[in-house]
N, C-alpha and C positions, 0 to 999 in steps of 0.2 A: 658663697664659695670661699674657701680658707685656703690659703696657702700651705707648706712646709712650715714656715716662717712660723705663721701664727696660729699655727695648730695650737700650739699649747701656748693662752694668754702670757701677754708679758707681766714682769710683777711689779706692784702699787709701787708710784713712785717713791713715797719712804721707804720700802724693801730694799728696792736698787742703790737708792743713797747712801742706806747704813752698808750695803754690800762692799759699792763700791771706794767708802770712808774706811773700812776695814780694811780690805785688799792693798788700801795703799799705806796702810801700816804696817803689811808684813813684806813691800815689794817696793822697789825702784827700776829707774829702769838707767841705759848707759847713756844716754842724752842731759838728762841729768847728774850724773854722776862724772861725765866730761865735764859741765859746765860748770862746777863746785869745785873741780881741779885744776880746769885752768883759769878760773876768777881768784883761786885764791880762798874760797870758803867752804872747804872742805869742811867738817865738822866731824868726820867718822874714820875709822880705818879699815881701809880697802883690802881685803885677804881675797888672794889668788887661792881657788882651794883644789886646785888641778895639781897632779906632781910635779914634782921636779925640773923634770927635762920637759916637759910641756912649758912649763914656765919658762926655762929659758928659751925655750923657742921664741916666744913670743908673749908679753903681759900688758897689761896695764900699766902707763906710768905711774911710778908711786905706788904700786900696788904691793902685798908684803906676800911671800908663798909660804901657806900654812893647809896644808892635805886636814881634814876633816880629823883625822886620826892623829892628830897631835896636836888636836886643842884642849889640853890639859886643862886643872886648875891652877896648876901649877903656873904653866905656860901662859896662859889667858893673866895669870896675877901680874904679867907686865904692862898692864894699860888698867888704870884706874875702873873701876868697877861701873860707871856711869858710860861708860865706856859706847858710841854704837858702830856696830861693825856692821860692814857692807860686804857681801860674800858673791863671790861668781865661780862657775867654772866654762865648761868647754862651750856649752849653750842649751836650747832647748831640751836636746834627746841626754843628757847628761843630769843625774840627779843628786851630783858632788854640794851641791849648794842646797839642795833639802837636807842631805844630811848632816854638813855643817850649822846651818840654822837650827836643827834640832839639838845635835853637840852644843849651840853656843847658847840655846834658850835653857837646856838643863844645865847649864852649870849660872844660871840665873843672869847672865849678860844680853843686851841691847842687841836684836840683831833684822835686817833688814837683807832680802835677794835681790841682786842686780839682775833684773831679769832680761834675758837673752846670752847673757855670758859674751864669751870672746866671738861666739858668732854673729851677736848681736852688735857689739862694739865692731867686728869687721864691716859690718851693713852698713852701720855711720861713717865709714869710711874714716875714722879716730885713728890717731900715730900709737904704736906701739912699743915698748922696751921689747932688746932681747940681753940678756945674760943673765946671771944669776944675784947682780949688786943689792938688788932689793930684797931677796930672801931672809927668809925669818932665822 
């Protein structure tokens, strides 16, 4: 007798490692991304990629506000090319950070999703900025 579950077998355990060694190259999450900011070793730059006034509502410390649509070559040529950026937006049902990440892989730069965004950061219960001092 089989479950839901295990209808369909799970996959060989090298499948799921290389799966999951991957996944975590194109994702982080905000637990991490707290703890890099208030230790002090951050390594990457953190872009809010929600508008404007969402951003001032409320962001991430330290975080820089740069909308998907104004990540130039141009723009992006102010942070050396080694560069990795860490993108978020509103949270799950919001897909501002796929298409930043796509923006920032085609113009050949470093780029990694905070995944959950500001709803996930709210879930942590993590402090917030609001105004607009960190904008890009």
């Amino acid at each position: 007798m089989f479950s839901i579950v295990s209808e369909v077998p799970a996959a060989e355990s090298a499948l799921v490692a290389a799966h999951y060694a991957a996944r975590l190259s194109f994702e982080t999450d905000c637990w991490d991304v707290n703890h890099a900011l208030t230790t002090g070793k951050s390594d990457f730059v953190l872009l809010d990629v929600r508008g404007p006034k969402l951003f001032e509502v409320a962001h991430v410390p330290g975080a820089i506000n740069l909308p998907h649509g104004k990540m130039t070559e141009r723009k992006m040529a102010e942070w050396p090319e080694d560069t990795l950026f860490v993108v978020y937006c509103a949270g799950p049902h919001c897909n501002g950070t796929d298409r930043a990440a796509l923006r920032l892989a085609r113009l050949g730069r470093k780029v990694k999703v905070m995944i959950g965004g500001m709803t996930g950061w709210a879930d942590e219960g993590f402090a917030v900025e609001t105004g607009v001092s960190a904008a890009a």
